[in-house]
C-alpha positions, 0 to 999 in steps of 0.5 A, a space after each residue: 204306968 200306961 203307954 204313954 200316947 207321945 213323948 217329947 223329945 230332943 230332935 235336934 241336939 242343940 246349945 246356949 250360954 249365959 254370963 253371969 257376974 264374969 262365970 261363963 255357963 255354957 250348956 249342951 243339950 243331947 238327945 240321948 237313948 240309954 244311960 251309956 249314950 248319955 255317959 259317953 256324951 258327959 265324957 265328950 264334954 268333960 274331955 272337950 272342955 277340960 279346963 273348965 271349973 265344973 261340967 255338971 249334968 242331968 239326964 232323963 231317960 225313958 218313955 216315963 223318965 225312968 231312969 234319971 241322975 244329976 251331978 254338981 261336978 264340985 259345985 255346992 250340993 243342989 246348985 248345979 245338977 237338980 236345977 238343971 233336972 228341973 229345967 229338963 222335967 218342966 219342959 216335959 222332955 225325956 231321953 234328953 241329957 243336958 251338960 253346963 259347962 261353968 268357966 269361973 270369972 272370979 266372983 262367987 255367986 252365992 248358992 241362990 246365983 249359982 241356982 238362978 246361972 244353971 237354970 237359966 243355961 239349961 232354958 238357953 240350951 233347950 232354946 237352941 235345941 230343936 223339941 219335938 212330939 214322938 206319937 206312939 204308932 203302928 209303922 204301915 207298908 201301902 201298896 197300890 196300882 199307879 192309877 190309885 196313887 193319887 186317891 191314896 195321896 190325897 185321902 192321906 193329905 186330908 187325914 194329916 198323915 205323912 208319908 215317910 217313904 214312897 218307892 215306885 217299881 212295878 206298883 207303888 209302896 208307901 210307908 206311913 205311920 198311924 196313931 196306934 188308936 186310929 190304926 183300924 179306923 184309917 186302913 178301913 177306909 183306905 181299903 174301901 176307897 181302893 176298893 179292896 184293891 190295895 195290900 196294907 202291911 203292918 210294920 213296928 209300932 213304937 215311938 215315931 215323929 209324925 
């Protein structure tokens, strides 16, 4: 498979809870890098909720969801982690690991309400998260005269791109990142509107918010 242009990912980790005939669902919601990451944040989880019945699970990882694992922790097969799974790849997110934790209220629900209560817990849980567009691009260094900052300033302010960083010393530097495919067409015309008179750095490419 090809690069992907962006991914959706988990910016900031997140929860929500359901009841359901009595059951408390509470699911927590992780961005998370590597398959170790997601382990010790199950681990945290299994740990801080101790007494609950089940802390079943699912993550996705990597730029194409490469690697991926659920687990019904005790709750009949296909109930618990595969819904949670499905909830995680219809959003379309990836690097994401969600945990339902599941206090039993007495009644059972039955393997359709036991799919229904972890499918809605982890919707609840991406609701309380926040989601955002990782865009693959090309990290730039801009460095520029002061009497040139304001061209710069507004030259990006029309082209939508954010400056993540600027520092000011005997000449300003500004670190902004690029769509990988708009990478020529933005610093040729940066250059043409400095005149020449600017010094552009290339940086890491990889995914980055925007």
């Amino acid at each position: 498979m090809g690069k992907r242009e962006s991914i959706k990912v988990i910016t900031s980790d997140g929860s929500g809870e359901i009841i359901e005939k009595k059951s408390r669902f509470i699911a927590n919601v992780f961005s998370v890098g590597s398959v170790s990451d997601a382990e010790a944040r199950i681990a945290e989880i299994s740990k801080k909720y101790w007494d609950a019945r089940h802390n079943c699970y699912a993550y996705v990882i990597g730029e194409n969801g490469e690697q991926t694992k659920c687990s019904d922790n005790g709750e009949p097969s296909g109930t618990a982690g595969k819904p949670i799974l499905e909830v995680i790849n219809g959003a379309g997110i990836t690097n994401v690991l969600i945990v339902v934790t599941r206090y039993f209220g007495g009644i059972l629900l039955g393997t359709g309400g036991l799919v229904r209560a972890y499918t809605q817990a982890a919707q609840a849980g991406i609701a309380g998260s926040g989601v955002g567009e990782l865009v693959y691009s090309q990290k730039l260094t801009l460095t520029v005269d002061y009497s040139r900052v304001n061209t710069i300033q507004y030259l990006l302010g029309q082209k939508n791109i954010r400056i993540h960083d600027a520092r000011y010393a005997a000449d300003v530097e500004f670190d902004i990142c690029v769509k990988e495919s708009e990478v020529v067409q933005v610093t040729d015309e940066i250059v043409s509107r400095c005149d020449g008179q600017i010094e552009i750095i290339e940086g890491d490419t990889g995914y980055f918010l925007l």
